[in-house]
C-alpha positions as a Markdown table, in Angstrom:
| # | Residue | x | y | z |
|---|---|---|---|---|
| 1 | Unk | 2.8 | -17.6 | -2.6 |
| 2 | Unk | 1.7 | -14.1 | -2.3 |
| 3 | Unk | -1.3 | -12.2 | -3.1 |
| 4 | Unk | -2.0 | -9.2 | -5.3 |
| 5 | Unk | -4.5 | -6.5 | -3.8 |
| 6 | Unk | -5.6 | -4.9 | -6.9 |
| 7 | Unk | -6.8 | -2.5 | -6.5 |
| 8 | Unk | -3.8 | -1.3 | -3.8 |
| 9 | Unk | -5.6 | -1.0 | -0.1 |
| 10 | Unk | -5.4 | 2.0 | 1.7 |
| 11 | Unk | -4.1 | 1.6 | 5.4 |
| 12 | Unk | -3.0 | 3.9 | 8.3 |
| 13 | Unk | 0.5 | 3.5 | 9.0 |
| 14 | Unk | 2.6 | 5.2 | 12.4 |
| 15 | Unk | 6.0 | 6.6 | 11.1 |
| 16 | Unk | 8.9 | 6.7 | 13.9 |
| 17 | Unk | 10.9 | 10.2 | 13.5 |
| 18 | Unk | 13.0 | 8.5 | 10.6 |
| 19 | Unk | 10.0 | 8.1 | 8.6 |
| 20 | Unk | 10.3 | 4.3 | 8.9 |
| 21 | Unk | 7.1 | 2.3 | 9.8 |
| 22 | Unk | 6.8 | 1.1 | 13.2 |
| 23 | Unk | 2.2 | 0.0 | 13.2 |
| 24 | Unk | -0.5 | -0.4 | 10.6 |
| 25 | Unk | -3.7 | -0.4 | 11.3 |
| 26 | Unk | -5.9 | -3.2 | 10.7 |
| 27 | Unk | -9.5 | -4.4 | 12.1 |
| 28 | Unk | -7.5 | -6.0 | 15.3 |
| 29 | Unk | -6.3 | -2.4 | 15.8 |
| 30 | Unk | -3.0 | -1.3 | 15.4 |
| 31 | Unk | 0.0 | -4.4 | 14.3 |
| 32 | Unk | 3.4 | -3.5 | 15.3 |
| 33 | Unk | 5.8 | -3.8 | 12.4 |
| 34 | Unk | 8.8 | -6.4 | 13.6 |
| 35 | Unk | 11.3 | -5.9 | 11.1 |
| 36 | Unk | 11.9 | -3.8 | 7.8 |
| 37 | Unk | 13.0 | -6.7 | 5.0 |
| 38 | Unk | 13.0 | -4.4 | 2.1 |
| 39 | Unk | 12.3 | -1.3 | 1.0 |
| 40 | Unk | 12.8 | 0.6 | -2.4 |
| 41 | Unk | 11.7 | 3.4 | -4.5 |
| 42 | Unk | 9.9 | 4.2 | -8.3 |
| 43 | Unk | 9.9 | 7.7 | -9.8 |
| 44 | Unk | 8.5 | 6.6 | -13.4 |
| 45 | Unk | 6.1 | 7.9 | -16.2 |
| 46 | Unk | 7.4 | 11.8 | -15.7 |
| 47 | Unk | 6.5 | 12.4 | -19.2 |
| 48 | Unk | 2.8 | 11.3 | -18.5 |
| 49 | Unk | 1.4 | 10.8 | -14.8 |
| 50 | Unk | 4.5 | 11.0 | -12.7 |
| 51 | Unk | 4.7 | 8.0 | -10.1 |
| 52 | Unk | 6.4 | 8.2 | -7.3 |
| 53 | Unk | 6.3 | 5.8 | -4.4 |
| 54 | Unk | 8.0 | 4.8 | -1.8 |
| 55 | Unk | 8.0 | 0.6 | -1.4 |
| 56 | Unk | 8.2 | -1.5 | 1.9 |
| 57 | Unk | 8.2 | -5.0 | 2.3 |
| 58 | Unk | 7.4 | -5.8 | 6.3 |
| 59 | Unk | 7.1 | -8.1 | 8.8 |
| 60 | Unk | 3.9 | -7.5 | 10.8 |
| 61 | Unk | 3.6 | -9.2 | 14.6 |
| 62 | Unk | 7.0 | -11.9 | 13.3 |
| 63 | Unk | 4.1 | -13.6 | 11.5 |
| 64 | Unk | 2.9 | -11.6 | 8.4 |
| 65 | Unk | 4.9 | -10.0 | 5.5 |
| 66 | Unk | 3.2 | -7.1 | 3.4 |
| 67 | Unk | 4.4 | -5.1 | 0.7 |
| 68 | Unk | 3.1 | -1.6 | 1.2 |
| 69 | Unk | 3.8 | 1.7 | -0.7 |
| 70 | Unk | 3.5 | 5.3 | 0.0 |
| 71 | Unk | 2.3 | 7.3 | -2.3 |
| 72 | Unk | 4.9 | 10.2 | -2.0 |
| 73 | Unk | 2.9 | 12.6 | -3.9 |
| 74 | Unk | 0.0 | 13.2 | -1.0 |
| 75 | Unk | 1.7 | 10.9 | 1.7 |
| 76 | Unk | -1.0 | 8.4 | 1.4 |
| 77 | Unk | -0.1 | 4.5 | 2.2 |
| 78 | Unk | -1.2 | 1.8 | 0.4 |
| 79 | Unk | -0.7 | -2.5 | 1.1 |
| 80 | Unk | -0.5 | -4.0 | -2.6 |
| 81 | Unk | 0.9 | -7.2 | -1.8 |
| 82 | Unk | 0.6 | -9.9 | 1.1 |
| 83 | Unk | 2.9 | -13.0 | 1.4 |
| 84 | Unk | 2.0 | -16.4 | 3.2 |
């Protein structure tokens, strides 16, 4: 099963020098990220609101999986989803 955030959470994420996640923050302090399982991009809605995002579904401490976005337009991360 998996859980919807609506609205999208922001979090604090630590980028290693590929730009790939390696912590997010959460109240326990910072969660390393074990393993990258997907990861995707949207660019939609040009002729209205351009989205663009950047998508990543990852495993936090081998124990959680999130889905988290970055908003590409201002850099800004976001967790939208959380699988059990």
């Amino acid at each position: 099963m998996t859980e919807l955030l609506s609205p999208a959470r922001p979090i604090r994420v630590r980028l290693d020098p590929d730009g790939v996640p390696t912590h997010l923050e959460s109240a326990a302090g910072w969660q390393p990220v074990s393993r990258v399982l997907n990861r995707w991009r949207i660019d939609c809605d040009w002729w209205r609101m351009p989205v663009s995002r950047e998508y990543w579904r990852l495993l936090i401490d081998d124990a959680l999986a999130l889905e988290c976005y970055c908003n590409r337009a201002n850099a800004e991360w976001y967790v939208e989803r959380v699988y059990d």
